[in-house]
N, CA, C and O of each residue as an XYZ file, in Angstrom:
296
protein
N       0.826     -1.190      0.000
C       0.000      0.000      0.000
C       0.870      1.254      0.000
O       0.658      2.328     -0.563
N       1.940      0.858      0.792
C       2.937      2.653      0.998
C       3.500      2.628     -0.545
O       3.377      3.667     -1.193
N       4.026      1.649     -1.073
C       4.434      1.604     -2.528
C       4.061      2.147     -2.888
O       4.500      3.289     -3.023
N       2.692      1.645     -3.428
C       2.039      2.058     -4.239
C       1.278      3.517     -4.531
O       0.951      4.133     -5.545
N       1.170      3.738     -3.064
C       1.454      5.824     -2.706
C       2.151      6.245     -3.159
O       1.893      7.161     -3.941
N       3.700      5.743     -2.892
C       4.688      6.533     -3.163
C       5.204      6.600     -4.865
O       5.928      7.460     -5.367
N       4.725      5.689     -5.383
C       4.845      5.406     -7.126
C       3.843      6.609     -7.757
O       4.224      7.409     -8.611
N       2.631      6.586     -7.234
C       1.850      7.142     -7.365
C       2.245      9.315     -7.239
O       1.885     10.285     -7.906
N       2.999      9.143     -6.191
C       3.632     10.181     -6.160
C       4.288     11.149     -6.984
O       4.088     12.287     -7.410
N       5.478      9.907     -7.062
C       6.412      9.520     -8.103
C       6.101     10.290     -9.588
O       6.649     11.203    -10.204
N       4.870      9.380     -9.831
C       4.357     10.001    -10.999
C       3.644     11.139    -11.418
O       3.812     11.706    -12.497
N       2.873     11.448    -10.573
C       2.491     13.308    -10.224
C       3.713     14.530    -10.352
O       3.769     15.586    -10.981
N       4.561     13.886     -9.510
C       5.823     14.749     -9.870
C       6.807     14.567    -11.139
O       7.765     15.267    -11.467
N       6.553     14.015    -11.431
C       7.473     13.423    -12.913
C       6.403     14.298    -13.779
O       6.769     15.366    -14.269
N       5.182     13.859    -13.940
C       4.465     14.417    -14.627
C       4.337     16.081    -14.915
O       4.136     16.800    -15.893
N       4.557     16.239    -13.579
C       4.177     18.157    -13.304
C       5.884     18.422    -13.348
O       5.988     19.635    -13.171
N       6.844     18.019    -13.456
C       8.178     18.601    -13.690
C       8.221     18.131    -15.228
O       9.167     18.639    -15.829
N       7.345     17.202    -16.076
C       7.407     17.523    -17.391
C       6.924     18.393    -18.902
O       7.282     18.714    -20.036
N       5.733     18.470    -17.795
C       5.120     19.911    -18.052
C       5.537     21.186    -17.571
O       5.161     21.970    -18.442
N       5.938     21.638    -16.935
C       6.319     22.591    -16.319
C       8.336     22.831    -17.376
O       8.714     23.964    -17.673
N       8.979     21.903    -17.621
C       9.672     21.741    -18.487
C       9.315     21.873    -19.994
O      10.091     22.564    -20.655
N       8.421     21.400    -20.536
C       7.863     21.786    -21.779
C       7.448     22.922    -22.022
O       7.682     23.362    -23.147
N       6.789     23.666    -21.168
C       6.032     25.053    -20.606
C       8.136     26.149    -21.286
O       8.505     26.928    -22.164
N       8.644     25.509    -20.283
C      10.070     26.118    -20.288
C      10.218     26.242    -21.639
O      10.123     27.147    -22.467
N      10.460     25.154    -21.630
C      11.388     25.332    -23.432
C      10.409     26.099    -24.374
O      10.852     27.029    -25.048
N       8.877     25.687    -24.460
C       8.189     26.424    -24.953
C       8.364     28.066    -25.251
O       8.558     28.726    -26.271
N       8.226     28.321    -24.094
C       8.593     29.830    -23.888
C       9.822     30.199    -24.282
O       9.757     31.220    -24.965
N      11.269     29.667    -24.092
C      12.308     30.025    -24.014
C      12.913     29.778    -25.562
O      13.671     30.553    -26.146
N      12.461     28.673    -26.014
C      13.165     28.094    -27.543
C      12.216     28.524    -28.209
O      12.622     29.539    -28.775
N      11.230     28.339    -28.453
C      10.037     28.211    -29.676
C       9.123     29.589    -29.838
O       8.401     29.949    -30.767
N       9.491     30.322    -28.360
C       8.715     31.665    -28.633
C       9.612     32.730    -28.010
O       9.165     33.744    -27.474
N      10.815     32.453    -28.108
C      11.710     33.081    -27.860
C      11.667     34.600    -28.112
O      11.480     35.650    -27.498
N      12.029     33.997    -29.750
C      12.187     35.495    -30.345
C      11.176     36.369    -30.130
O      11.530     37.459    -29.680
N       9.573     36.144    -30.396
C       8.618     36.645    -30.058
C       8.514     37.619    -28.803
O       8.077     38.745    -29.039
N       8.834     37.340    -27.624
C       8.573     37.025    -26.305
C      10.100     38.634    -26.567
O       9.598     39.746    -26.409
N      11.241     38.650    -26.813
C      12.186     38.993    -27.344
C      12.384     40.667    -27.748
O      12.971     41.607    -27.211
N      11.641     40.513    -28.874
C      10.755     41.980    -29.615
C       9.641     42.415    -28.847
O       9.287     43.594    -28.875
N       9.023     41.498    -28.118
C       7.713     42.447    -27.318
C       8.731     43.258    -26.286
O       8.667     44.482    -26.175
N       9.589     42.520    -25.612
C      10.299     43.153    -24.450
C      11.600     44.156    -24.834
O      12.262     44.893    -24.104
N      11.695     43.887    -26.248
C      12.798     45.663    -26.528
C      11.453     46.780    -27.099
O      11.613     47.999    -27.141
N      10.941     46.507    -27.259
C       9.407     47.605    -27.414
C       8.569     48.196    -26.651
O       7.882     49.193    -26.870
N       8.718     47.023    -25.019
C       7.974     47.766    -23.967
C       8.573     47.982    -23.319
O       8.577     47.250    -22.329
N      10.003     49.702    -23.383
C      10.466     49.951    -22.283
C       9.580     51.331    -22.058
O       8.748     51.815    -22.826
N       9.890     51.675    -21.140
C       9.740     53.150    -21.288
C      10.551     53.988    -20.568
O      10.989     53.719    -19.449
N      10.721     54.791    -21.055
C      11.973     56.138    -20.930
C      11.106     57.339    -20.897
O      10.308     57.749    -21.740
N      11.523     57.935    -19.437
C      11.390     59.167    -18.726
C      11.831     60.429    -19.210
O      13.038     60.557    -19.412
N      11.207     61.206    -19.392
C      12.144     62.569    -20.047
C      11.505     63.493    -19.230
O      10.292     63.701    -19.188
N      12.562     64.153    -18.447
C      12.096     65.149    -17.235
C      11.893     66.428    -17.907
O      13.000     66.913    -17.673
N      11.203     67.432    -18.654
C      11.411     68.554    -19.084
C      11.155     70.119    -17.793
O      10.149     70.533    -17.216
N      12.467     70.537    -17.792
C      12.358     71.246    -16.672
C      11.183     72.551    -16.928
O      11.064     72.874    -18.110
N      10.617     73.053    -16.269
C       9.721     74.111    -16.581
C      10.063     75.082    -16.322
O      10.498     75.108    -15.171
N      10.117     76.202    -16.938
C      10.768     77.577    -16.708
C       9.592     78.494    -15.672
O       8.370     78.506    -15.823
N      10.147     78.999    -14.940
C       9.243     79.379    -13.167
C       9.890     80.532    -13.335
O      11.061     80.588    -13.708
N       9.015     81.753    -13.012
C       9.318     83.276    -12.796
C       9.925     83.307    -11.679
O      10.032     82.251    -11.054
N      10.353     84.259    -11.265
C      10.621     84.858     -9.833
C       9.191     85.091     -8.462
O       8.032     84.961     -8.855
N       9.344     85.284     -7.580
C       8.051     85.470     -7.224
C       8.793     86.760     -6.092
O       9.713     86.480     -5.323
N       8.063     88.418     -6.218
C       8.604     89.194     -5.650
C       7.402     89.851     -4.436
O       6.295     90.270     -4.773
N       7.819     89.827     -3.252
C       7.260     90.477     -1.999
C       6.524     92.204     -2.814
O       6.913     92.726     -3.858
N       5.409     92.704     -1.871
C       4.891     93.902     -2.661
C       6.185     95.327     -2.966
O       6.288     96.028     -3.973
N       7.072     95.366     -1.603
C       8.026     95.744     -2.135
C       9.083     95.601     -3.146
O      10.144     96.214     -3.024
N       8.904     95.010     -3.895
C      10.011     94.152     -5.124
C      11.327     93.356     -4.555
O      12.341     93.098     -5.203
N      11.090     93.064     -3.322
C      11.855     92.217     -2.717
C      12.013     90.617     -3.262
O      11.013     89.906     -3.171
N      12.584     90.353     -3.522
C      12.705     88.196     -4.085
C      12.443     87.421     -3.111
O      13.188     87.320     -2.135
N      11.373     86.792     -3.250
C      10.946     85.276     -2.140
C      11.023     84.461     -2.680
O      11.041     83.652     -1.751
N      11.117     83.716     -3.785
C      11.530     82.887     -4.639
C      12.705     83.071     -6.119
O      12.735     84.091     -6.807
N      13.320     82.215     -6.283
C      13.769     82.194     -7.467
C      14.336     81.003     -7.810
O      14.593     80.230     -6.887
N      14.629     80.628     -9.101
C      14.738     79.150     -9.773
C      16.301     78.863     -9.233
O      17.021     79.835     -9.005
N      16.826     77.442     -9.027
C      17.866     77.270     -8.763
C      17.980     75.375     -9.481
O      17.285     74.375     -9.299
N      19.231     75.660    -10.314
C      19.099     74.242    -10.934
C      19.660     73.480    -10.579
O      20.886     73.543    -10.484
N      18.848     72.321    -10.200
C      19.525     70.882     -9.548
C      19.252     69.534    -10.153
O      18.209     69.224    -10.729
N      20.261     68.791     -9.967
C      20.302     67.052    -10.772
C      19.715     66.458    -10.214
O      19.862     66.831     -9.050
N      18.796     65.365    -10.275
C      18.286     64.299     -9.809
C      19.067     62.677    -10.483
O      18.535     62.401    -11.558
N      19.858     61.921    -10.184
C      20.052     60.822    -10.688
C      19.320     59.661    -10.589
O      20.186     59.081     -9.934
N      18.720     59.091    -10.659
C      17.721     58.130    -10.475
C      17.781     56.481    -11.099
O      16.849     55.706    -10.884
């Protein structure tokens, strides 16, 4: 009876590591290239365009703001 569990086992896992292997190669050999070109096509690239901002002056024409340019590396 434990045998025959464990054969039984045996074969569930043989089975699902041969599918799961076919699945592999599938994807990797046979739709490779496919799979390939979708993923150099779906990147996407950020383009920060800085916005040009006035000054902002107190009622006396005093400066409370003004633009100052800084890097972000990311």
């Amino acid at each position: 009876m434990k045998k025959s569990r464990l054969n039984l086992i045996l074969i569930i896992f043989l089975i699902a590591f041969f599918v799961l292997f076919f699945r592999l190669f599938q994807l990797t050999i046979v739709e490779g290239e496919k799979y390939r070109k979708f993923s150099n096509t779906n990147r996407i690239k950020e383009v920060n365009l800085d916005a040009t901002r006035g000054r902002i002056y107190d009622r006396n024409g005093k400066e409370l703001a003004t633009n100052k340019a800084t890097y972000n590396l990311v």
